[in-house]
DRENPA-3360 file (N, C-alpha, C; in nm, 2 decimals, always signed):
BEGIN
1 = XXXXXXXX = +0.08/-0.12/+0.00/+0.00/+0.00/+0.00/+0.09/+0.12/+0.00 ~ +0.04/+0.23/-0.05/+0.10/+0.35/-0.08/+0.05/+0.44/+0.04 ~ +0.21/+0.47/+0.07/+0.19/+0.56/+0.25/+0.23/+0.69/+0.24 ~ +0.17/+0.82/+0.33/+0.23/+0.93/+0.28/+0.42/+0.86/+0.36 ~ +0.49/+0.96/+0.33/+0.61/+0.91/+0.38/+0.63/+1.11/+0.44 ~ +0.68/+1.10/+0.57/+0.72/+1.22/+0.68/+0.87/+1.18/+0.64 ~ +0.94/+1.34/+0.69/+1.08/+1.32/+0.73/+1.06/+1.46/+0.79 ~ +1.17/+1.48/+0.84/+1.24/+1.62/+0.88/+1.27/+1.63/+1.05;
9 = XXXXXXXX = +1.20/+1.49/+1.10/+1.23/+1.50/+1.24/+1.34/+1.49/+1.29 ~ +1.39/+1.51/+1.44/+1.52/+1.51/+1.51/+1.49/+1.57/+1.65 ~ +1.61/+1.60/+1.68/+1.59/+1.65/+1.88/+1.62/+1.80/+1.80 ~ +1.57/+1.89/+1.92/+1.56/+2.04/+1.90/+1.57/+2.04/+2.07 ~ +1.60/+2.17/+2.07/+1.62/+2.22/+2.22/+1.48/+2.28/+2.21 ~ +1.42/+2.29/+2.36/+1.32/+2.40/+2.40/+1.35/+2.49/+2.33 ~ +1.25/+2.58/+2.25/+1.22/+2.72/+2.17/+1.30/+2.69/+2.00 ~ +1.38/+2.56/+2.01/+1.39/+2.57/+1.86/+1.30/+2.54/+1.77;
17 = XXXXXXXX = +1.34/+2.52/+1.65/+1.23/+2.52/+1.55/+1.29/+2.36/+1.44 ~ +1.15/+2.32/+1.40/+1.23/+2.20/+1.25/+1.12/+2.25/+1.20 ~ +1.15/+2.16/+1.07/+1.06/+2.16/+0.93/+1.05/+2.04/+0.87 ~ +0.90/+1.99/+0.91/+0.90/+1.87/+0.88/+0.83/+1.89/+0.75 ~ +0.84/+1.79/+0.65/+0.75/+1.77/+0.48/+0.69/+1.62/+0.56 ~ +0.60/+1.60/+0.42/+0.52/+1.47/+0.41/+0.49/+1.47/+0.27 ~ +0.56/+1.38/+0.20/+0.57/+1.34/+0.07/+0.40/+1.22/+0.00 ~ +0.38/+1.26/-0.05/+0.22/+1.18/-0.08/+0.17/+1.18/-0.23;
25 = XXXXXXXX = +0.30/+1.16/-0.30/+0.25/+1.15/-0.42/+0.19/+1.00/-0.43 ~ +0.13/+0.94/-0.52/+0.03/+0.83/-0.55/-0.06/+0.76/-0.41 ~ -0.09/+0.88/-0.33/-0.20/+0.88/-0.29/-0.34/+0.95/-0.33 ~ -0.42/+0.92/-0.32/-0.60/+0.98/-0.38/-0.63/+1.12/-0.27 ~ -0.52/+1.22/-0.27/-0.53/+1.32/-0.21/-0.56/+1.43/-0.24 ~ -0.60/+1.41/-0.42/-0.62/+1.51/-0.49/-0.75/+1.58/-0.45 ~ -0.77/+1.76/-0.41/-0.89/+1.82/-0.37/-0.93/+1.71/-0.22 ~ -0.84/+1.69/-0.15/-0.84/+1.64/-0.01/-0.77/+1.73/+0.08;
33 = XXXXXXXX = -0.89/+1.78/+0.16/-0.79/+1.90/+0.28/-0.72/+1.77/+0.31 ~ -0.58/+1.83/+0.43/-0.50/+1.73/+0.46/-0.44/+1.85/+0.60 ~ -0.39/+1.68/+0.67/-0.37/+1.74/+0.82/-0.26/+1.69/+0.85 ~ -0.16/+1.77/+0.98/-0.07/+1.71/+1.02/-0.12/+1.61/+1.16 ~ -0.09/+1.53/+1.20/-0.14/+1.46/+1.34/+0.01/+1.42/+1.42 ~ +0.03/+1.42/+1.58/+0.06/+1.38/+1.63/+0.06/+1.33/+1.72 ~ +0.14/+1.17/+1.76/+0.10/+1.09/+1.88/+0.22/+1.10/+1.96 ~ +0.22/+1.15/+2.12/+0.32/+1.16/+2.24/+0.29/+0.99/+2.26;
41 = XXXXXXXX = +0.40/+0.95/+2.33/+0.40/+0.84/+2.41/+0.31/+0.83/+2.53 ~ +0.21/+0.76/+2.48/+0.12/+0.69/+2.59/-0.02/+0.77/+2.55 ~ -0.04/+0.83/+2.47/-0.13/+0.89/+2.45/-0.18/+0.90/+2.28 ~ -0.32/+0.95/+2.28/-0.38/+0.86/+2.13/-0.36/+0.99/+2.01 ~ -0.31/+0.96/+1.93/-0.28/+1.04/+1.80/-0.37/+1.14/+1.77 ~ -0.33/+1.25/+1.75/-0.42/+1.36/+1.74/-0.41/+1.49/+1.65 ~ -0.47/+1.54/+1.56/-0.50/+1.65/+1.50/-0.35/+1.78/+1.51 ~ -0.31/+1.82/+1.46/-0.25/+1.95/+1.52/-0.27/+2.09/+1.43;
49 = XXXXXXXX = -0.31/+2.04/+1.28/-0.32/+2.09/+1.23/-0.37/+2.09/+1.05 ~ -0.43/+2.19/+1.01/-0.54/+2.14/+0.89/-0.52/+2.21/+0.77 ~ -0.49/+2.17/+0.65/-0.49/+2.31/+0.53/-0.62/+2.28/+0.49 ~ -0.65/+2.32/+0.38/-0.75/+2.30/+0.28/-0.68/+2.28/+0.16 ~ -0.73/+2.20/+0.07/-0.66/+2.14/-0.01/-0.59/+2.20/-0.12 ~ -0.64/+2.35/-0.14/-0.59/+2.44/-0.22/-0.46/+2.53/-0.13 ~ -0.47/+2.53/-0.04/-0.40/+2.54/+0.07/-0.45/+2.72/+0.10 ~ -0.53/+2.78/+0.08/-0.62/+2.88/+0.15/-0.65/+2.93/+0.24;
57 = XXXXXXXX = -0.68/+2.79/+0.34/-0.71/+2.80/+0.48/-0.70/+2.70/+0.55 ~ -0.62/+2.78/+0.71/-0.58/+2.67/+0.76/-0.64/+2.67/+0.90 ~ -0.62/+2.57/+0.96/-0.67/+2.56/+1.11/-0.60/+2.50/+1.23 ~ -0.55/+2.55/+1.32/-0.48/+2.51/+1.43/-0.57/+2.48/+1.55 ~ -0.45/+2.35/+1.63/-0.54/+2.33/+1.74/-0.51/+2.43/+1.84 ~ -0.51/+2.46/+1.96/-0.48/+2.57/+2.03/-0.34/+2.50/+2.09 ~ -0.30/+2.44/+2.11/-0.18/+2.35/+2.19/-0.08/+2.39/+2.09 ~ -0.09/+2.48/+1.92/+0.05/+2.48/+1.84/-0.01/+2.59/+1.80;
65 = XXXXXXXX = -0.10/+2.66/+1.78/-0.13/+2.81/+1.74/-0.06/+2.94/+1.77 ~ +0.02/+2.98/+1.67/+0.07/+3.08/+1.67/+0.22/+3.04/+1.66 ~ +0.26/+2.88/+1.68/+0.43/+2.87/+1.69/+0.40/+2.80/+1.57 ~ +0.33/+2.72/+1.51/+0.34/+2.61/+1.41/+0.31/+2.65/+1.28 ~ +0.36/+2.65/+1.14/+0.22/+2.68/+1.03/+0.28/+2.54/+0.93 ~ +0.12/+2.53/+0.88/+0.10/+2.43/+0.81/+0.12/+2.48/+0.68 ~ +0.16/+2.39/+0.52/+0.10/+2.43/+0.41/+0.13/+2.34/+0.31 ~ +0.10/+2.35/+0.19/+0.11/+2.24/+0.10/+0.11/+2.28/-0.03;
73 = XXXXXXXX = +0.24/+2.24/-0.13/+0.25/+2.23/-0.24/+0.22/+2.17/-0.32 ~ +0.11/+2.15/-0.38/+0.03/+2.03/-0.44/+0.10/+2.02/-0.59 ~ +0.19/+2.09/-0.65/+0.27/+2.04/-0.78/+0.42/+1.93/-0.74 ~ +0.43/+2.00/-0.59/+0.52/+1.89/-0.54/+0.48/+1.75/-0.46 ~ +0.34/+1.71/-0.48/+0.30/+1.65/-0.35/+0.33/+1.63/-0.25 ~ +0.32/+1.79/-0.16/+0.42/+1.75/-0.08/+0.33/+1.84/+0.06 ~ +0.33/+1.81/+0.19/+0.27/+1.88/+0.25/+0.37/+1.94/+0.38 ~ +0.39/+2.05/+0.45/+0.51/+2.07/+0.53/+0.41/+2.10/+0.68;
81 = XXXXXXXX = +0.53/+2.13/+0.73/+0.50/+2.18/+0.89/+0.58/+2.27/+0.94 ~ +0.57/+2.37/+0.97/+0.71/+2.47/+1.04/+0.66/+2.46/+1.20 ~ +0.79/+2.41/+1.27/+0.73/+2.40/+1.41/+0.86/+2.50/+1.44 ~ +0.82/+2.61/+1.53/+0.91/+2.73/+1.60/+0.82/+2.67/+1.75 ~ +0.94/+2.77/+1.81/+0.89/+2.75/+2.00/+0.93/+2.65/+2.01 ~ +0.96/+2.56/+1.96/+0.92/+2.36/+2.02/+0.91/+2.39/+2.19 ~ +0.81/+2.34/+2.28/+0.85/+2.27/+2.42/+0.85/+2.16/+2.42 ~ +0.86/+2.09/+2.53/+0.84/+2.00/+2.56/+0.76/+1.91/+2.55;
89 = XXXXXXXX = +0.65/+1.93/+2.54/+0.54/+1.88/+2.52/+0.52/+1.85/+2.39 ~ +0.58/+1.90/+2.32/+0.55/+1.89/+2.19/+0.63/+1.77/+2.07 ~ +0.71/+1.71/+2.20/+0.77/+1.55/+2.16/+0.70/+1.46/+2.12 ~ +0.70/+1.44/+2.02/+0.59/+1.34/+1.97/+0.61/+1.27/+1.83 ~ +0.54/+1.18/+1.74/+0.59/+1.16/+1.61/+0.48/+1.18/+1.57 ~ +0.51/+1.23/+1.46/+0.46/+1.36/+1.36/+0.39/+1.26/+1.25 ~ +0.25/+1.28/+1.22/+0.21/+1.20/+1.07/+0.15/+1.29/+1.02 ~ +0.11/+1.23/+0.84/+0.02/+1.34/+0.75/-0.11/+1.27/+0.71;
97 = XXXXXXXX = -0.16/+1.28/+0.70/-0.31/+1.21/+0.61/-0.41/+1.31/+0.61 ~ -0.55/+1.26/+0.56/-0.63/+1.32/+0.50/-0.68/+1.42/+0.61 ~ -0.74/+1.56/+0.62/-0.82/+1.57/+0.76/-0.89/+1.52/+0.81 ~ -0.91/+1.58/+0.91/-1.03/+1.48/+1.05/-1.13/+1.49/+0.93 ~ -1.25/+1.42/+0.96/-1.38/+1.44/+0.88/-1.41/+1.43/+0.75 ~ -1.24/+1.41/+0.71/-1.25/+1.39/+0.55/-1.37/+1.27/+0.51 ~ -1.38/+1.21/+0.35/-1.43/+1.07/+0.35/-1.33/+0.98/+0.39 ~ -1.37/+0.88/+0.44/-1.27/+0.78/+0.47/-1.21/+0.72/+0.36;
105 = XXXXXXXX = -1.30/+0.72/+0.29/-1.18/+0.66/+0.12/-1.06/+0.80/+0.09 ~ -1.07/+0.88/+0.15/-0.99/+0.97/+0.11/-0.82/+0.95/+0.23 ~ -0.85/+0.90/+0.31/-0.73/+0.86/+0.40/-0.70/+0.67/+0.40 ~ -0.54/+0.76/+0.38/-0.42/+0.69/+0.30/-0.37/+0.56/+0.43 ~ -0.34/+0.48/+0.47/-0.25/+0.39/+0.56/-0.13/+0.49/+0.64 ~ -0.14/+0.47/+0.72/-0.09/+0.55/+0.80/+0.07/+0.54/+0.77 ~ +0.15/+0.61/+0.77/+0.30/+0.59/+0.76/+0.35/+0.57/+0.88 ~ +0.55/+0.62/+0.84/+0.61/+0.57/+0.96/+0.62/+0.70/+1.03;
113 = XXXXXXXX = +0.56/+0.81/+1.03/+0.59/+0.90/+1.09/+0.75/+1.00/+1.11 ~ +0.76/+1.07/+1.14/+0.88/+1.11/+1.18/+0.92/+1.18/+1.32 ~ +0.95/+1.11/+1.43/+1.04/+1.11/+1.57/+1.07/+1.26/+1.60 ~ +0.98/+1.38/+1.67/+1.01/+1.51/+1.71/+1.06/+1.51/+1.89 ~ +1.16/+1.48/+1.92/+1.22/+1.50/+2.02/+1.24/+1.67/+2.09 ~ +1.21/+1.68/+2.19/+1.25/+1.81/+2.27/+1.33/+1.79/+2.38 ~ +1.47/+1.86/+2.40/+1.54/+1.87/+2.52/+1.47/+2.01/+2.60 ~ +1.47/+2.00/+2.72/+1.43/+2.08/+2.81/+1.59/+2.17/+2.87;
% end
């Protein structure tokens, strides 16, 4: 099955910044808003962030609003993340797929994610 594929993770200190992509070409994501999600250890995978598929408009959850922006290059199939501030909290591994509420035929198998570490 065809997975988006993440990269750009690593360790950052408190208040640095990375830039993660999510590569998704021969996925059915065409005219599909698309989201970033991330899961902390021990806890269930979640939302953090939403474009619209033209990339227009976007939506943050309150936990990354104002340090995070989302966006997406749809000639590159490619969708990013700019994470500034990082805390602590915000250790987690990073996925892309379709948004919350999309159709379900519209989201892809989940990939391997990419590993956001934070030193304190």
């Amino acid at each position: 099955q065809v997975q988006p594929v993440e990269s750009g993770g690593g360790l950052v200190q408190a208040g640095g910044s990375l830039s993660l992509s999510c590569a998704f070409a021969g996925l059915p994501f065409s005219g599909v808003n698309k989201a970033w999600y991330r899961q902390a250890p021990g806890k269930e995978r979640e939302s953090i962030a939403t474009v619209r598929w033209n990339g227009e408009s976007t939506y943050y959850a309150d936990s990354v609003k104002g340090r995070f922006t989302i966006s997406v290059d749809n000639g590159k199939n490619t969708l990013y993340l700019q994470l500034n501030n990082l805390k602590p909290e915000g250790a987690a591994v990073y996925y892309c797929n379709a948004a919350p509420y999309s159709d379900p035929t519209s989201f892809a198998s989940w990939g391997q994610g990419t590993r956001v570490s934070v030193s304190s």
